[in-house]
GUKOLSE-178843 format. One record per residue (C-alpha): residue in one letter; x, y negated, z negated. Coordinates in steps of 0.5 Angstrom, whole numbers, plus 500, padded with zeros to 3 digits. Layout:
BEGIN
r, u, v, w
A, X, Y, Z;
...
END
This chain:
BEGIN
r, u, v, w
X, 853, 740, 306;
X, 861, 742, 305;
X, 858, 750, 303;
X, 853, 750, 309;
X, 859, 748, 314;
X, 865, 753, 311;
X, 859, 758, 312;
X, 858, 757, 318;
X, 865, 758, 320;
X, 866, 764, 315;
X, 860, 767, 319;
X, 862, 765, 326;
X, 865, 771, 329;
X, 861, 776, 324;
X, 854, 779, 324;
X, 848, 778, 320;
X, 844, 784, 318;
X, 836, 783, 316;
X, 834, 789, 312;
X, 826, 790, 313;
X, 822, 795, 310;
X, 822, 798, 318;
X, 828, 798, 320;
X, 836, 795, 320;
X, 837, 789, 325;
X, 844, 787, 326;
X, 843, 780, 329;
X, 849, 774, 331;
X, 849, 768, 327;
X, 845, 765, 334;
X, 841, 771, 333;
X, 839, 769, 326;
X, 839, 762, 327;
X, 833, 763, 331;
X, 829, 769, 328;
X, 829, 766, 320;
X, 825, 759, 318;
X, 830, 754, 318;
X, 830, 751, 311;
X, 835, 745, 310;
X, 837, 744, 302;
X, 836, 737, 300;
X, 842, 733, 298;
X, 841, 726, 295;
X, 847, 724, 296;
X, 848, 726, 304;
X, 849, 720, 308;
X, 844, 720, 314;
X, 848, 720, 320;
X, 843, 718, 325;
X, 839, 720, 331;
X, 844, 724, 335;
X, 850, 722, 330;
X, 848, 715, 333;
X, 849, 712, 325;
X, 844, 706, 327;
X, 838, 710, 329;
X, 838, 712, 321;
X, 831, 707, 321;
X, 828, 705, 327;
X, 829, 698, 327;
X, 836, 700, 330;
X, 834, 701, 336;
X, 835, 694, 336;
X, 842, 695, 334;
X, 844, 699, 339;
X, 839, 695, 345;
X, 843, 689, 344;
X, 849, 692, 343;
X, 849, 696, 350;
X, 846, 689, 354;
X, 852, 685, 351;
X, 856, 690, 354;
X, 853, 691, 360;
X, 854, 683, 361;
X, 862, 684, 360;
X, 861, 690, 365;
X, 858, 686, 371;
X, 863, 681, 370;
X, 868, 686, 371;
X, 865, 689, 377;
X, 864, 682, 381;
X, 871, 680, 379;
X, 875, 685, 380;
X, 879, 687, 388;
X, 875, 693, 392;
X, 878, 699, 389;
X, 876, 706, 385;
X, 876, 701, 379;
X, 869, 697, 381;
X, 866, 704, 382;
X, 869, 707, 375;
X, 866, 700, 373;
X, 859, 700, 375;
X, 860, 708, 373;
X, 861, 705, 366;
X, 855, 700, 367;
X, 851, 706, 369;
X, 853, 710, 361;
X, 853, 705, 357;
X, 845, 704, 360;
X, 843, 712, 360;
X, 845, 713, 353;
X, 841, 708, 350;
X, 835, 709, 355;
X, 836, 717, 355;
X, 836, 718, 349;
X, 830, 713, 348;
X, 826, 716, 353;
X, 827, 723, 350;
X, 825, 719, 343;
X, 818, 716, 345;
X, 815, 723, 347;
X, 819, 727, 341;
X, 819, 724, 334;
X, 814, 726, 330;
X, 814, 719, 327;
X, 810, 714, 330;
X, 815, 708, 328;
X, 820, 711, 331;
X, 817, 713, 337;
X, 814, 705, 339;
X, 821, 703, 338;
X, 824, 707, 343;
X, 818, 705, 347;
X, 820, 698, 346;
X, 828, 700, 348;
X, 825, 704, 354;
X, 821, 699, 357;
X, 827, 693, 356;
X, 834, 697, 359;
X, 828, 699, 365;
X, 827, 691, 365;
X, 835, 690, 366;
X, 836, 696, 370;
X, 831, 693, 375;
X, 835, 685, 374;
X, 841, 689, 375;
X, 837, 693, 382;
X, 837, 685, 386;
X, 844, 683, 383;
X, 846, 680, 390;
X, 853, 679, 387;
X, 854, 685, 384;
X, 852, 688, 389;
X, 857, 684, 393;
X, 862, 688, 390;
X, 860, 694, 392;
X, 859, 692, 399;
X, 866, 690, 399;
X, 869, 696, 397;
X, 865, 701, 402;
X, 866, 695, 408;
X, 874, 695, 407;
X, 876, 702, 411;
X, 883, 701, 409;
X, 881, 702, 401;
X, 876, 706, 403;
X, 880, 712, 406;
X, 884, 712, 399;
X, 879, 713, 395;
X, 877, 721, 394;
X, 871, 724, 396;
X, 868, 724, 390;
X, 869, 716, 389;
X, 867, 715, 395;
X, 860, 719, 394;
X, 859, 715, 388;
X, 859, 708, 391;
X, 855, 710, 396;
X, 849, 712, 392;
X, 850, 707, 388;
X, 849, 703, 394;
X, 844, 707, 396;
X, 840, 705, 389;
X, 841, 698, 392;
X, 838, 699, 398;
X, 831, 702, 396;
X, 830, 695, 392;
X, 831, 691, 398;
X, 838, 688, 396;
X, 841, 688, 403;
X, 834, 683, 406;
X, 833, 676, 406;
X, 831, 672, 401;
X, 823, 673, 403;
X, 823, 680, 404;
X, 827, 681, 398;
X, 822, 678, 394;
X, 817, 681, 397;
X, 820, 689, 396;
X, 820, 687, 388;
X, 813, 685, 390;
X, 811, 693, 393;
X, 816, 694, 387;
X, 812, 692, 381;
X, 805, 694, 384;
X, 808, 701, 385;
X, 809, 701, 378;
X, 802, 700, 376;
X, 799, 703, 381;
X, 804, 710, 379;
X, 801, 709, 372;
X, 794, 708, 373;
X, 794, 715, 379;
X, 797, 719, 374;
X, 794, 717, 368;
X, 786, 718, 372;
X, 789, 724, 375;
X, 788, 728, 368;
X, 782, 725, 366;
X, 776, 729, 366;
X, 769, 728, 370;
X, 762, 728, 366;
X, 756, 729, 369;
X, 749, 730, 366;
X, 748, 737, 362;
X, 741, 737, 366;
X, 745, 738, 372;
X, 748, 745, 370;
X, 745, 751, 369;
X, 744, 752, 362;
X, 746, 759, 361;
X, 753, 757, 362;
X, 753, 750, 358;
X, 756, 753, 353;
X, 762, 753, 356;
X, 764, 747, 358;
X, 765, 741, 352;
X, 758, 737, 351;
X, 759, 730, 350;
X, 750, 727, 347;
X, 747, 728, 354;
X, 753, 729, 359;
X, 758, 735, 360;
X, 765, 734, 361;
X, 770, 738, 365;
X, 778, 736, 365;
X, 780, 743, 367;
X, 779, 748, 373;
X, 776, 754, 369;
X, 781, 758, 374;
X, 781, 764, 368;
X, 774, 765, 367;
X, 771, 771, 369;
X, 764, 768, 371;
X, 764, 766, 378;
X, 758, 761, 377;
X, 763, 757, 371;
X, 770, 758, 377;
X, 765, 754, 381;
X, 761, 749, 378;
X, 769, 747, 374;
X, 772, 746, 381;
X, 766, 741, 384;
X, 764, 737, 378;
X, 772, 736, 376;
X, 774, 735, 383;
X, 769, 730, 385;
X, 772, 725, 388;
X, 772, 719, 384;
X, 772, 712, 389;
X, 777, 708, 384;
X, 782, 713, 384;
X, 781, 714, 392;
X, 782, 707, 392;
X, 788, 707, 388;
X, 791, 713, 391;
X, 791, 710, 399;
X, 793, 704, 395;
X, 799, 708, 393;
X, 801, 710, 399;
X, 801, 705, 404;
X, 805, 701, 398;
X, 811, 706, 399;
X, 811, 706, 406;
X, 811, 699, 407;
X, 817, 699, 401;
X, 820, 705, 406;
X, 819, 701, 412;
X, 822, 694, 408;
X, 828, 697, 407;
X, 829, 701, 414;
X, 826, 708, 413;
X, 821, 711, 419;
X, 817, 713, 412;
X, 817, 714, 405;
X, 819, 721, 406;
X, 825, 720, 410;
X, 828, 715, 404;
X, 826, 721, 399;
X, 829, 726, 404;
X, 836, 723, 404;
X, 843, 726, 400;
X, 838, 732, 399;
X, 839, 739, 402;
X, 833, 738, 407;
X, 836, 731, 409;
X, 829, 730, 414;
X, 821, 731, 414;
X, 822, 735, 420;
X, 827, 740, 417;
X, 822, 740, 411;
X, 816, 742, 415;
X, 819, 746, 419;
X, 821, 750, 414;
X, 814, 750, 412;
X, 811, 752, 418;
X, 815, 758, 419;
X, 815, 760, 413;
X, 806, 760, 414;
X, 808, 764, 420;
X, 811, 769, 416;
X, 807, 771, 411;
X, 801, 771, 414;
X, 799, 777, 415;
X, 801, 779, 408;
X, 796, 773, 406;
X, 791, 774, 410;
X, 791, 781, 407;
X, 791, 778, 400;
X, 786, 774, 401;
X, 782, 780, 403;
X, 783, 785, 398;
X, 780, 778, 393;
X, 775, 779, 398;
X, 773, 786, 397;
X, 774, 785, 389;
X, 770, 780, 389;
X, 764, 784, 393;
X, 764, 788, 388;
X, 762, 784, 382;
X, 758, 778, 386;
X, 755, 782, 392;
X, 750, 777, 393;
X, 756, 772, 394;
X, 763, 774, 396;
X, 765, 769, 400;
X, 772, 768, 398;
X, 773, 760, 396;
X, 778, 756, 392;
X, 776, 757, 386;
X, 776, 764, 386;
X, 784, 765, 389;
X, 787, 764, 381;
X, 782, 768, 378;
X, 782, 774, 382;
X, 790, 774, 384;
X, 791, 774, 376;
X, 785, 779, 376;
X, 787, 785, 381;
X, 794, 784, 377;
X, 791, 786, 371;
X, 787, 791, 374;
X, 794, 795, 378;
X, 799, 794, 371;
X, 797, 793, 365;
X, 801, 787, 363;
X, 798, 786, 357;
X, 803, 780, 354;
X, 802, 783, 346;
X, 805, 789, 349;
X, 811, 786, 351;
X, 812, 780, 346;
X, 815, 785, 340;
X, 820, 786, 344;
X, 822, 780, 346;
X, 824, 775, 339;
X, 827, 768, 340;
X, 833, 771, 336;
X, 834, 776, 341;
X, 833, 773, 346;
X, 838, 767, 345;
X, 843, 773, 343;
X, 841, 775, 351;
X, 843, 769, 353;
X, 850, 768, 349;
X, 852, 775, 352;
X, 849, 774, 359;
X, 854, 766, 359;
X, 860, 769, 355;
X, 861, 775, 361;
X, 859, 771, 367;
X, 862, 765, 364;
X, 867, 765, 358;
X, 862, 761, 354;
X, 858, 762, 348;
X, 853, 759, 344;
X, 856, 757, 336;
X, 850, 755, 331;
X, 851, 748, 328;
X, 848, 746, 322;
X, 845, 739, 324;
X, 847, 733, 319;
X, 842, 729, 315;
X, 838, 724, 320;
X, 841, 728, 326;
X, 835, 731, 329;
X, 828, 729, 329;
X, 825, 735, 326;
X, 827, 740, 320;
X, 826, 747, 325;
X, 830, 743, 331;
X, 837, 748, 332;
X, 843, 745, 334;
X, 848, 749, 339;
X, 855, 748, 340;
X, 857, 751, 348;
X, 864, 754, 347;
X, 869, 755, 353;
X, 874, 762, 351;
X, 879, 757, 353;
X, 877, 750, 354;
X, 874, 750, 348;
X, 867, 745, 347;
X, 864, 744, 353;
X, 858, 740, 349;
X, 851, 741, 346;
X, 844, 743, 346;
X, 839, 742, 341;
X, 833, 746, 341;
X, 826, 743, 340;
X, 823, 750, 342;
X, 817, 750, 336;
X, 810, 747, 336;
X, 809, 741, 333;
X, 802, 736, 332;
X, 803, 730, 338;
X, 809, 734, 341;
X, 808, 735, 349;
X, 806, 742, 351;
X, 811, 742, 356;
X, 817, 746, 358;
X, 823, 741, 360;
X, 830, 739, 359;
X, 832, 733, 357;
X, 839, 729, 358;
X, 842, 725, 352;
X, 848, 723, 354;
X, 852, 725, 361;
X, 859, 728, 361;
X, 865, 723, 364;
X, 872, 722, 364;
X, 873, 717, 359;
X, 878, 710, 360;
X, 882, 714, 355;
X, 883, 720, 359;
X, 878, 725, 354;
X, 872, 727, 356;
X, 864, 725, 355;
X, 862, 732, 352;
X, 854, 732, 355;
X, 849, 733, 350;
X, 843, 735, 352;
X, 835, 738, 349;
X, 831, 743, 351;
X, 823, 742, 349;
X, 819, 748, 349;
X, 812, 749, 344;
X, 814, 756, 342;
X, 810, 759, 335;
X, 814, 758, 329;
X, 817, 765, 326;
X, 812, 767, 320;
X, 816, 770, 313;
X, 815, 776, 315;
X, 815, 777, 323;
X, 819, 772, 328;
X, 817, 768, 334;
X, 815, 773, 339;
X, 814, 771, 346;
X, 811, 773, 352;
X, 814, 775, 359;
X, 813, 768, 361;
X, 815, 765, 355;
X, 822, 769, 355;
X, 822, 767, 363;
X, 821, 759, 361;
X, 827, 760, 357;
X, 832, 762, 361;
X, 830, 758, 366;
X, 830, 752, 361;
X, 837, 754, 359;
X, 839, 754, 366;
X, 837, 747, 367;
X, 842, 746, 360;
X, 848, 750, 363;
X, 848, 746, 369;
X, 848, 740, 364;
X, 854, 744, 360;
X, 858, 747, 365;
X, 859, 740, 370;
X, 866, 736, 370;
X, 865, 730, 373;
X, 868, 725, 373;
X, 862, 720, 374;
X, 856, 721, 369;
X, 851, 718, 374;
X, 852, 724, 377;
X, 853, 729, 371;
X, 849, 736, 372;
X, 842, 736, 374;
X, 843, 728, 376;
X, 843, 732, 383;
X, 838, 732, 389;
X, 831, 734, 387;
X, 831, 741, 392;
X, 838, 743, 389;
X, 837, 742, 382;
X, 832, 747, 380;
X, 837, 752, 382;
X, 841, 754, 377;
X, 834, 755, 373;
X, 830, 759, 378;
X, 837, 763, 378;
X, 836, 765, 371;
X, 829, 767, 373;
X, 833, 773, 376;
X, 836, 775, 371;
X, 831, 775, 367;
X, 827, 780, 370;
X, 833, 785, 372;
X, 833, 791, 367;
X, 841, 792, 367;
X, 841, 784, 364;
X, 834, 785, 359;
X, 837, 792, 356;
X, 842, 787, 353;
X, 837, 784, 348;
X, 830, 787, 349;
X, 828, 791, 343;
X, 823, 792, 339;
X, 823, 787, 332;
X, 821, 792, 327;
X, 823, 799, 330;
X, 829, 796, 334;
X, 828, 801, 340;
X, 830, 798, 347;
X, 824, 796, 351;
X, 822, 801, 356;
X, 824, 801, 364;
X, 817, 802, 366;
X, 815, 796, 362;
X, 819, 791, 366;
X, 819, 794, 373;
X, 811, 795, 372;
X, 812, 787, 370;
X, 816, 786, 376;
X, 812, 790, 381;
X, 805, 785, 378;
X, 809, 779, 381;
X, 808, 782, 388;
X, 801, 783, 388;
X, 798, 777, 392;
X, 804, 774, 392;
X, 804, 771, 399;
X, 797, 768, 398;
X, 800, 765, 391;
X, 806, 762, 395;
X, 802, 760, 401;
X, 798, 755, 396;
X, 805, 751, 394;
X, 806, 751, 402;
X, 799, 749, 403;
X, 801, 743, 397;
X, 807, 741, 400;
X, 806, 740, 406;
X, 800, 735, 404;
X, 805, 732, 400;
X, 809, 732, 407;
X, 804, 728, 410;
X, 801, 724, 405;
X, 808, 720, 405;
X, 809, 721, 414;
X, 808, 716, 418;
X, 801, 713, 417;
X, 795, 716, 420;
X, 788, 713, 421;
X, 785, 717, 416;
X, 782, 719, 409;
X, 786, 722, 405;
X, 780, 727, 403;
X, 780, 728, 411;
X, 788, 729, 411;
X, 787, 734, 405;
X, 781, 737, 409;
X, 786, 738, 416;
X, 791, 741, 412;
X, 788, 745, 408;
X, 785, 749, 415;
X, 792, 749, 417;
X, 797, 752, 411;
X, 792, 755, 407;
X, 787, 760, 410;
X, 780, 758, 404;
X, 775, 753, 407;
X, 776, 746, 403;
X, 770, 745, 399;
X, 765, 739, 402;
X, 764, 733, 396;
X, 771, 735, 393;
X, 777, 730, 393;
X, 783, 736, 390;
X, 788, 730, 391;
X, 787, 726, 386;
X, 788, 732, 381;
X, 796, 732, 385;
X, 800, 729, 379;
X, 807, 731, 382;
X, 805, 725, 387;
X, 808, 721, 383;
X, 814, 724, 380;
X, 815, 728, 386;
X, 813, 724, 392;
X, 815, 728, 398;
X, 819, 733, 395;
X, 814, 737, 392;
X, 817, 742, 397;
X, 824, 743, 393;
X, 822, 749, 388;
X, 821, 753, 394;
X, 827, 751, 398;
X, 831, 751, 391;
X, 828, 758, 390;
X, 829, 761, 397;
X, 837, 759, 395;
X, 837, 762, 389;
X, 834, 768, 392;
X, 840, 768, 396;
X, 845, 767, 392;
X, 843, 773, 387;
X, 842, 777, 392;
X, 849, 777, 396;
X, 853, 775, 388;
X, 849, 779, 383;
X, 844, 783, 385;
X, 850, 789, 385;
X, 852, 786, 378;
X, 850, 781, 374;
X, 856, 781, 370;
X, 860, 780, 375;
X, 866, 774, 372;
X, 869, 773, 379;
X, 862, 771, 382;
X, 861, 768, 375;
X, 867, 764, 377;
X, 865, 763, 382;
X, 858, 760, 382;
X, 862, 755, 376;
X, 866, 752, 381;
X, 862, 752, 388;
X, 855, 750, 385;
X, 855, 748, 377;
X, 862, 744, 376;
X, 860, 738, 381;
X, 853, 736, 379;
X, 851, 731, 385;
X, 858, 729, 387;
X, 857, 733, 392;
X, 853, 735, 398;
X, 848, 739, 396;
X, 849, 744, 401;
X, 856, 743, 402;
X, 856, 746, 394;
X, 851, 753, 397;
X, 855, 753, 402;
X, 862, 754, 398;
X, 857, 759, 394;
X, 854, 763, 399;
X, 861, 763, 405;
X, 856, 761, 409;
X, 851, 756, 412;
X, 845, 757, 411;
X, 839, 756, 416;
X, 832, 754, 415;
X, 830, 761, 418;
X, 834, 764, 412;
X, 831, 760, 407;
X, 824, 763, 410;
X, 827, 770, 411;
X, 829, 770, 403;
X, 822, 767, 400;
X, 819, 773, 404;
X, 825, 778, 401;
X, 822, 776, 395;
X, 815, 778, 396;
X, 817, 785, 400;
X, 824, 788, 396;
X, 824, 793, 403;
X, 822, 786, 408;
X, 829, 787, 412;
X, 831, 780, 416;
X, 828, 781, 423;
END
């Protein structure tokens, strides 16, 4: 183990050559690290350091250990809180109360779904399900929230306190308000009831949410059977079929998956007027205006007013896609060439194949995970200063041997934190991309600084002994989006960890991800990185503008479908109407989509983002079209631009959600931005000439 770290330092500022019998690649230790098979030697007598460095979390049995050493604390904190006079230090208490539950709960949430190892994965479950127990005992603490209260009813101390403190109290008042803390005794007790109810019904709709639909074999023509799974005498469809080329299989998929399921529905309208009755409870017209508060869009009517104007401004451009489908469609189905749902996917993907040949194979020899890491590192150090190290992880401090553990390094700063790399394929792993926050950055008691410590999941092939992990376009797009996430998390220094990188609103925090996507596809940054694996020849520009100009095909149509499904979102969590929410569906489909709703279909029971995005499924667009703006106006001209590079750091990543989020885009662009501009940057988006009227 000593050798492997004295390697490491011998090597970290030097290069690597792999020899193969094709050609000589000079990779950086990050490159190498990513693009060879990890193989850790076995050392008997290295001491486990634990999960994360945690020594408890050698077994997991230690779960226990840290649980109960993390309530005790907690026990201690809120004393301290309820005794101590209104000042900063009750907020840096209930901040330290907030760490001390994250970083157990944190990493047990990320444990649960990650760890190979069923023992551990319960444990961390049993953790889960306890500090979540305490967090809800903490949520209805009258006299804790007391505390609080003084503080922020006391203008005198108040006035001393800085912006950043003060945004703190608020939102941890704000956490106290949605459970009804602030109520009498017998509504309080009834927002705990709407509370727990809400609890089970989130897990009961998103659990049937991903459930198939059977229906008799005899009820589907015969000679598309064989495509779908056959359970004795039933079929059985859990998926859309949205690739199939088949118009019979597309459509037979869409009405039998999305038959509506009466238990669900109940389930769903349940659901619902649950939330709004908890909003109304503790003060709010709806569920959606308490979702909306702190974040850019603030109310229902800025969201959907940004819906509607942006469905003006595209529809002449979808209305066009919408026909070319139409005429594509004739093509192959003269019989029947209606245009209905379930061809949308199909033949957006379809007329792109047809125009550009993006064939993913094509790309994927450029494209190695090593290579692409190396792209990243270069693109961080010039905009930013910052660059990956390659760490050995030691005995028991990750959960999987071909885990990689990165060390984020300022040029002058030093070590900003650390990123672990979970990007392969495993049995029982989630098939998702996404990041995860381990620990959150703070400044300690003492005067240092929590360095934040986060994952990064991907479900990437494993290198082979002769070829690296190659990805797709969309692949290698996933990853700079995931890495923004991750820089968002390292490059913050806030104060308060309850408000540490992505802990910001919703519509803010996917656009440091979505950014990267720009970079992505901007030929100067991918020039950096792309080359072929075996011949080391860099990876032509007509193959990526070909990859670009593919995005644009259908594009309006495409992006008029997530309008269409924010906006039910909208109007599922607005005022209460008299209606089913399939006729809800069925009104809003008419409006903000342009394909008629199928009779007998019940689409909203597949909406899953309900649960965890509920009336902010509109964020990625909005978080899009300020990521459009901030690339178009700082670094279209020039990606590697350090003062931009600055700036973006300090306007946007350093505050995590201690500022207000616009107040931060703002900082960034030097101006307000408006909802006609947010409309008019996702249309730029669709048409790179489209010049705002």
């Amino acid at each position: 183990m000593l050798a492997c770290n004295r390697l490491v330092n011998v090597i970290k500022h030097t290069r690597i050559r792999i020899v193969s019998r094709h050609v000589t690649t000079s990779w950086s230790p990050v490159g190498a690290a990513f693009n060879a098979r990890q193989h850790r030697r076995l050392d008997l007598f290295e001491r486990n350091v634990g999960l994360f460095g945690v020594p408890e979390l050698s077994t997991p049995a230690g779960f226990e250990i840290v649980e109960s050493r993390a309530l005790k604390e907690t026990e201690k904190l809120v004393k301290t809180a309820c005794s101590s006079s209104p000042g900063a230090l009750t907020v840096e208490t209930f901040d330290q109360l907030s760490d001390n539950l994250c970083k157990v709960a944190d990493l047990a949430d990320f444990i649960k779904v990650a760890h190979p190892d069923p023992a551990f994965r319960e444990a961390a479950e049993r953790t889960c399900i306890s500090i979540g127990t305490v967090v809800e005992k903490l949520n209805t603490n009258v006299e804790l929230c007391k505390s609080l209260k003084n503080l922020l009813d006391n203008k005198d101390v108040l006035d001393t306190l800085d912006p950043e403190t003060r945004r703190v109290a608020e939102l941890f008042m704000f956490d106290f308000e949605i459970s009804g803390i602030h109520l009498d005794e017998k509504k309080r007790r009834q927002a705990v009831i709407f509370n727990v109810k809400l609890l089970d019904l989130n897990n009961e709709f998103l659990m049937g949410s991903h459930m198939p639909n059977k229906i008799e074999k005899r009820a589907v023509p015969e000679h598309i059977r064989h495509c779908f799974s056959i359970d004795g005498n039933c079929i059985q469809i859990g998926g859309l079929h949205a690739d199939s080329p088949n118009d019979l299989v597309r459509e037979a998929a869409y009405k039998i998956f999305l038959y509506p399921n009466p238990n669900l529905l109940h389930c769903l309208e349940e659901l619902l007027a649950c939330r709004n009755k908890l909003a109304k409870l503790v003060g709010y017209e709806s569920f959606a205006h308490r979702a909306l508060k702190g974040t850019m869009a603030k109310t229902p009517e800025t969201v959907m007013k940004f819906l509607k104007l942006l469905t003006h401004k595209l529809s002449d451009r979808t209305a066009k896609d919408f026909q070319m489908m139409r005429d594509m469609k004739r093509k192959v189905n003269q019989r029947n060439s209606e245009l209905m749902p379930w061809d949308h996917p199909y033949f957006s993907g379809a007329m792109r194949a047809e125009r550009y040949n993006i064939e993913p194979s094509r790309y994927s020899p450029y494209f190695s995970l090593g290579a692409c890491m190396e792209g990243l590192n270069t693109l961080f150090t010039r905009l930013l200063g910052v660059s990956f190290q390659a760490e050995q992880p030691k005995a028991g401090e990750v959960w999987s041997e071909d885990v990689r553990k990165l060390a984020v390094v300022h040029e002058t700063e030093g070590l900003l934190g650390y990123i672990y790399c979970d990007f392969f394929h495993r049995p029982d792993k989630p098939h998702q991309d996404c990041h995860f926050t381990i620990r959150g950055g703070r400044l300690k008691e003492n005067g240092e600084y929590q360095l934040p410590v986060v994952v990064l999941m991907l479900s990437l092939p494993h290198p082979t002994k002769n070829t690296p992990t190659l990805l797709t376009p969309g692949m290698m797009e996933n990853l700079f989006h995931e890495m923004g996430h991750a820089m968002h998390s390292m490059m913050g220094r806030t104060r308060y960890q309850h408000v540490t990188g992505t802990r910001c609103s919703t519509d803010f925090a996917e656009v440091p991800s979505i950014l990267m996507e720009y970079f992505a596809t901007d030929y100067r940054v991918v020039n950096q990185f792309a080359r072929h694996y075996q011949t080391g020849e860099p990876l032509p520009k007509s193959m990526l503008s070909g990859l670009r100009e593919s995005k644009l095909v259908c594009g309006a149509a495409d992006t008029q479908l997530q309008v269409f499904y924010a906006a039910l979102d909208q109007v599922y969590h607005g005022k209460p109407r008299n209606q089913s929410t399939t006729e809800i569906l069925r009104q809003t489909q008419e409006e903000f989509y342009g394909l008629p709703y199928v009779p007998k279909t019940a689409w909203q029971l597949r909406f899953s983002h309900l649960i965890g995005y509920g009336a902010k499924y509109y964020s990625y667009l909005m978080s899009r079209a300020v990521a459009s703006m901030v690339w178009r106006q700082c670094f279209l001209k020039d990606p590697f631009n350090r003062e931009m590079g600055e700036r973006y750091r300090r306007e946007m990543l350093a505050h995590g959600g201690s500022k207000e989020p616009m107040l931060m885009v703002k900082g960034m662009l030097q101006k307000s931005p408006t909802v006609e501009d947010f409309v008019d940057a996702l249309v730029s988006d669709l048409n790179p000439d489209f010049e705002p009227s």
